[in-house]
N, C-alpha and C positions, 0 to 999 in steps of 0.2 A: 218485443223483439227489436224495434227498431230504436225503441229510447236507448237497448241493451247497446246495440250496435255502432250508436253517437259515442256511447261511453267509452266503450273500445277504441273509438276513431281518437276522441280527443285524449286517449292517454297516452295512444302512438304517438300521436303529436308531439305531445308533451316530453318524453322520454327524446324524440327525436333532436328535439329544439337542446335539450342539458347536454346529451349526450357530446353533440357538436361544438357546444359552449366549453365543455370540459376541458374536450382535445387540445382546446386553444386555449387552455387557461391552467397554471403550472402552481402551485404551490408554492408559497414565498419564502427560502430557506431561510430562518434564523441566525441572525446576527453576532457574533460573539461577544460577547459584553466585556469592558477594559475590567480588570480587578488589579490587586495589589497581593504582592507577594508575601505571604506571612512572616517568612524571614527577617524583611527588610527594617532596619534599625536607624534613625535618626543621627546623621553626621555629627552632633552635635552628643556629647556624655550626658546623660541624663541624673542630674544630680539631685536624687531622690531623698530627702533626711524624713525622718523619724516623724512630720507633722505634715509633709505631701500629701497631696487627696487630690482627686481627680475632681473638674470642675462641677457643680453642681446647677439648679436652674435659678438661681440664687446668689451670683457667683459674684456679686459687686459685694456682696453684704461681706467680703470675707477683708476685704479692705477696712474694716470697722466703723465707717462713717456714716452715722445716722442721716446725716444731712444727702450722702451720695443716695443713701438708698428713697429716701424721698423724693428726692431728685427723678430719678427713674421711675418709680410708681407713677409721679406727677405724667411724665413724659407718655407711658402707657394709656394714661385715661386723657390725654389733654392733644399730643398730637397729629395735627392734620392729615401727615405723610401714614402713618400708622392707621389711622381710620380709612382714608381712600383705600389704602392696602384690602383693608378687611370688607370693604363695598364692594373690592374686585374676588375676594374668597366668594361673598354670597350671591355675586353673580353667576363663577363657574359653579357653584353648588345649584344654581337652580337651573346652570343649560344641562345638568347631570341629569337631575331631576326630567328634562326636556325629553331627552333622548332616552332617558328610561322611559318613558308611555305610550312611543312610538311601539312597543313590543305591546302594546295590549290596546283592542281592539274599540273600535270610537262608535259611537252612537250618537244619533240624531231623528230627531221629531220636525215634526213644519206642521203647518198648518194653513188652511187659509178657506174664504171666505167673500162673497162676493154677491152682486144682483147686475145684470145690467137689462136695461128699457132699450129697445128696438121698434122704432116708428115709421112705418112706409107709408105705402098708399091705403094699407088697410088699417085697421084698429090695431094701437099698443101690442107688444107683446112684453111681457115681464118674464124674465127667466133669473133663479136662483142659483146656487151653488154652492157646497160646504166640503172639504177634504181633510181629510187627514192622514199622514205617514211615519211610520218610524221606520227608520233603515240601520243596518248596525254593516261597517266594514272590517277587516280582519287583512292585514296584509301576514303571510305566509312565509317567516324568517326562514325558509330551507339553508341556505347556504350561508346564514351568522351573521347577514350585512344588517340590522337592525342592533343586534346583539354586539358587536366590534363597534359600531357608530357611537353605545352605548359606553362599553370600556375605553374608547379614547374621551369619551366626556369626565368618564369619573378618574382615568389617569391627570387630563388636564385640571382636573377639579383640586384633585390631589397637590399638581405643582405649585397650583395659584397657595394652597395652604402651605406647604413647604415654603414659596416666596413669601408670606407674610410672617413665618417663623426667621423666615432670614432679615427681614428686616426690622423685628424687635431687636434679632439680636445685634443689628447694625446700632440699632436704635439708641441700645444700651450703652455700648460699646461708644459711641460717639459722647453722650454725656459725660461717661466717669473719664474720657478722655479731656472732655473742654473742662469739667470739674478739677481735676487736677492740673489741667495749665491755666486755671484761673489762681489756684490754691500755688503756684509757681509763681505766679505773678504777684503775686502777694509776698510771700515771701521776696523776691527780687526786690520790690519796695520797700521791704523793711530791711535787707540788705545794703540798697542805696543810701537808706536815709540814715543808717548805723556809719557807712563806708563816710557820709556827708558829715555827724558827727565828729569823727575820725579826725578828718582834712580840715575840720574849724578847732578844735582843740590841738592840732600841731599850727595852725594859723596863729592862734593867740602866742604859741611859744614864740613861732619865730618873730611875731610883734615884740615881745617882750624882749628880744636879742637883740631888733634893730635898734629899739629905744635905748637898751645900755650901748650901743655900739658892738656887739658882736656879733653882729648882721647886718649885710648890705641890704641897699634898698632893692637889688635884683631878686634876693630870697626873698622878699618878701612879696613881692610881684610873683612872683614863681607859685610861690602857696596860696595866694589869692586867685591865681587862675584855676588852680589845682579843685578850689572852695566848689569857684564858678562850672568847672566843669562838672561836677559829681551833683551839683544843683541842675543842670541841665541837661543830665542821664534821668533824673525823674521822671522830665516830661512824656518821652518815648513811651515808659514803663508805663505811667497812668493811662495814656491813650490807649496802648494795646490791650490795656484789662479791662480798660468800658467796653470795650469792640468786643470783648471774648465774652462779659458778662451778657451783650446783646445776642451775642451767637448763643449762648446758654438758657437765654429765655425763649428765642426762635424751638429750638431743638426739644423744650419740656413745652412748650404750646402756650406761650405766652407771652405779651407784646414787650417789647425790649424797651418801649417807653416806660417809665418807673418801677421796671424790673429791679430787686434788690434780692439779695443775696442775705440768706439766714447767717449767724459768725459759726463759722466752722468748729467744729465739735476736734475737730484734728485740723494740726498746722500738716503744712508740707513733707516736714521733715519728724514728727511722730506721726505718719500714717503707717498701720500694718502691712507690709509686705509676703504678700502669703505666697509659701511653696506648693507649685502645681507641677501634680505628675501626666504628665504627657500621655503615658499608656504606649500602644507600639501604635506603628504607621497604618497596619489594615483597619484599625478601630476608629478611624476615620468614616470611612462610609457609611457607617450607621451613626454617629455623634455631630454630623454637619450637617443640617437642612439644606443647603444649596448644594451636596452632591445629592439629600434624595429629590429637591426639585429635578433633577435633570435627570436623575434614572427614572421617575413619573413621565417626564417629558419621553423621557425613548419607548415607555411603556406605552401612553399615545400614538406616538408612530407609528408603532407595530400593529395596533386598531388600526390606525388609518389607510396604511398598506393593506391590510386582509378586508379593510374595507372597500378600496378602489379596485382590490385582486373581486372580489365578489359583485361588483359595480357587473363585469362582464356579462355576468350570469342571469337568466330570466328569473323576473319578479311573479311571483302568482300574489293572487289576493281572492277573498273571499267575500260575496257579497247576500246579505239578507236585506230585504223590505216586505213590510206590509203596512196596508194600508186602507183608507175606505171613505168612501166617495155618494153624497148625496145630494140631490137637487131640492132639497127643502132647507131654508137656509135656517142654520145656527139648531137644528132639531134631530138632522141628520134620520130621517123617515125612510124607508126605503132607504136603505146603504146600500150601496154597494162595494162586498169587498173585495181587497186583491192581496198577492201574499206571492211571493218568488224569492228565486236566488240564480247568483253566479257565481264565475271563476273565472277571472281575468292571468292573462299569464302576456307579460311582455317583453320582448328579447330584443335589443338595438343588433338590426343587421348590416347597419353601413352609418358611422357616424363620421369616418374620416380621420378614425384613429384617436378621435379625443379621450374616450376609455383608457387607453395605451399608454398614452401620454402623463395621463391623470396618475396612472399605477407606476410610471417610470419618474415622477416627479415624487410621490409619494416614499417611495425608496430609496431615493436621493435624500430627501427632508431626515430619513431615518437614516442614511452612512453620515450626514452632515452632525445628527445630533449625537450619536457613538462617539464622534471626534472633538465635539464639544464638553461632551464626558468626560471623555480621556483629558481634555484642556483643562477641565476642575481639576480632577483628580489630582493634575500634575501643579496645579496651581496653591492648591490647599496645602500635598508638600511643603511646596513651597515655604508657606505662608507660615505653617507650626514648627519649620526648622527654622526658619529666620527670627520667627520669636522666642525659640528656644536660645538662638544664638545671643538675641541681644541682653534677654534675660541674664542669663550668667556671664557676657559682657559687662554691660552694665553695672553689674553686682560688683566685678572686681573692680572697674574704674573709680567705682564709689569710693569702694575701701579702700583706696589709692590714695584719691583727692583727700577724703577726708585728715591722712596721715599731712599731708602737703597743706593744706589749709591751719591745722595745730602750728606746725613748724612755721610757715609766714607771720602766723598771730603772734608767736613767740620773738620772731625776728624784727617785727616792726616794733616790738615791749622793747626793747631791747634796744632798738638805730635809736627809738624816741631817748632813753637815758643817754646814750652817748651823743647824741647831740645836744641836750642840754648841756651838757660836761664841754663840749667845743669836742671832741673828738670824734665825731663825723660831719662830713659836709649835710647841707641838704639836700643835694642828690641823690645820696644814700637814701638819706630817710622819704623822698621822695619815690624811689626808685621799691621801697621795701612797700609804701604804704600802695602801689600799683599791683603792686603782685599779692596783696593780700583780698584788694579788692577784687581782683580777676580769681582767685582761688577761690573765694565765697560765692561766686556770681557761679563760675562753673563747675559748686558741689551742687547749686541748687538745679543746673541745667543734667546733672547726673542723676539726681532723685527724680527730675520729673520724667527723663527718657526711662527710669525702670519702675517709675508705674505705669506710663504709657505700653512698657513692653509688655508687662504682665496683662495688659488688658486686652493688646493684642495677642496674644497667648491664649487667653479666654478664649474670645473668639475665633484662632483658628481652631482650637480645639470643640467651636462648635456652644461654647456656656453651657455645657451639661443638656442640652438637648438629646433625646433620644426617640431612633429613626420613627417610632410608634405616636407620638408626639404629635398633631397638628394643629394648625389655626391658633384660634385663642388660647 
């Protein structure tokens, strides 16, 4: 009757203790999450032909360059930034792991052993000693704060995968970008050194004119400078292509000292160009790892509020031990043994409001990360209409220059005859062969900005990443 009547006491307790915890403690309303309107269509016409395909996880290979896509493999197994990334994945994978075994119950053993000699006034005394315990604890998840602890580890687990997905795809994305303005650069050099050609074969002419007299010595000073300048347009060009080939070997994992470059399988100007279809604006959220790092990240929050919301609330736990105890050492004669349990239950009733605080910063950290949300969302916009725009910008300026580059190469065939005949000055012919060389320099600065766009294209569109998709 009276062990009956302890149990009774401590349930009232118990019921009394939550009940008043309750009163003070509200339920944390759910957040409304930013989405995108299915309607909404890209500023930009989406010029879809007959060979468009939406990006793949594969999506450099569509540019045809063996060399790019080895490039990138390299980068995957060789890169630093890429590896730490994935140290900090298999970190949050095992705080997940952490926080999941808090929900299941811990066990422990001891043991011990001992003798000590006591010498006074009378004869020795020797006394032994041998123990042994196993205790098992069970903390009692009632109100989900083990469980929430748990779902914001494996939401946070989740982001860190998501950001390691975002930074292959940066990863990528930056190569076949330094890849193609090295493959520019090149190109520019053989431009120059064509443009350099150029300006020494109308040199020889107007040598030949001064020598009969049908050119002053100012023309020919004029075209020798003309030589000297287009000789020391080189210099520029080579430096900035060793510097881009060192950023090239930084970027695939490998030291920029006697980094060399395989020969391109594709010049600049035959590299494939591929038609990418965009798809509409809400298929976004599923095709970009850094909008699902940040809805993982809100999903976090939302544990961590329901966690600091149940902070409030009393903890119980459950305790077992037994054990057994003997004075004959290491043989254990005579045991004796012991065996019990509890139940601990603990409620903070005056901490000073730090609980409170905890919960009011908690759901702060979650209206902070919604708005951060909503910052991607409106960011990534961004980002695949801007690349849409340059994309079929670019495409026309091409087909522009190109017209204009024909017609100056035509023009300068052309001053070169009539100046040999004496029916143009050299300023003419000088003045044609500048504008030939500015229109070949700015077809090549038009091919590299529209593979650069496609590539950011790519990547707004995510490179064929899909939301289900993580880590390696």
């Amino acid at each position: 009757m009276l062990i009956n009547k302890r149990v009774c006491e401590l349930r009232a307790l118990l019921l009394a203790i939550a009940t008043a915890t309750l009163i003070g403690c509200a339920v944390t309303p759910p957040i409304e999450r930013p989405s995108l309107d299915s309607t909404e269509t890209w500023n930009i016409p989406r010029d879809i032909g007959e060979n468009s395909v939406a990006p793949d996880r594969f999506w450099w290979q569509a540019f045809g360059s063996a060399e790019l896509s080895q490039l990138i493999s390299r980068a995957f197994e060789q890169s630093p930034d890429l590896a730490a990334m994935a140290e900090r994945v298999f970190q949050a994978e095992q705080q997940a792991r952490i926080a999941g075994i808090r929900l299941l119950p811990s066990l422990g053993l001891t043991g011990a052993t001992g003798s000590r000699v006591t010498d006074g006034r009378g004869p020795s005394e020797r006394s032994e000693s041998t123990s042994a315990s196993l205790t098992a604890s069970y903390e009692l998840d009632v109100w989900g704060n083990l469980a929430a602890s748990r779902h914001a580890a494996e939401a946070s687990f989740r982001a860190t995968a998501f950001d390691y997905d975002t930074v292959r795809l940066t990863l990528a994305s930056s190569v076949a970008t330094t890849w193609f303005q090295l493959l520019g650069l090149e190109e520019q050099l053989r431009v120059a050194q064509e443009n350099l050609r150029i300006s020494e074969r109308v040199e020889r002419i107007v040598e030949v004119r001064y020598r009969n007299g049908a050119a002053n010595r100012a023309e020919l000073l004029r075209q020798q400078t003309e030589v000297l300048n287009q000789r020391a347009s080189l210099i520029p060009l080579q430096l900035q292509y060793r510097q881009t080939r060192s950023a090239l070997a930084v970027l695939v994992g490998a030291s920029p000292l006697g980094f060399e470059v395989k020969s391109a399988d594709n010049t600049l100007l035959t590299m494939t160009l591929p038609s990418v279809d965009a798809g509409l604006p809400p298929e976004l959220l599923t095709r970009r790892p850094d909008l699902a790092r940040e809805e993982a990240r809100l999903q976090a929050a939302d544990a961590n509020v329901e966690q600091a919301r149940t902070a409030l609330l009393p903890s119980f736990s459950i305790g077992l031990n037994a054990g057994v105890n003997s004075t004959n050492l290491l043989s254990l004669t005579d045991p004796v043994k012991t065996a019990g349990w509890s139940l601990s239950v603990v409620q903070s009733l005056f901490d000073g409001g730090r609980l409170d605080a905890q919960q009011a910063v908690s759901e702060s950290q979650r209206r902070e990360l919604v708005e951060n949300y909503r910052s991607t969302i409106l960011t990534a916009l961004q980002e695949t209409d801007d690349a849409l725009d340059r994309v079929q910008t670019s495409q026309y300026r091409e087909e522009l220059q190109q017209t204009v580059n024909e017609r100056a190469a035509r023009t300068l065939e052309l001053t070169e005859l009539r100046y040999k005949e004496g029916s143009d000055a050299l300023l003419t012919l000088l003045e044609a062969q500048r504008t030939l060389f500015q229109t070949r320099d700015q077809l090549v600065q038009l091919r590299i900005s529209r593979l650069i766009a496609a590539v950011d294209l790519y990547k707004a569109l995510g490179g064929g990443w899909e939301k289900q998709q993580t880590g390696k």
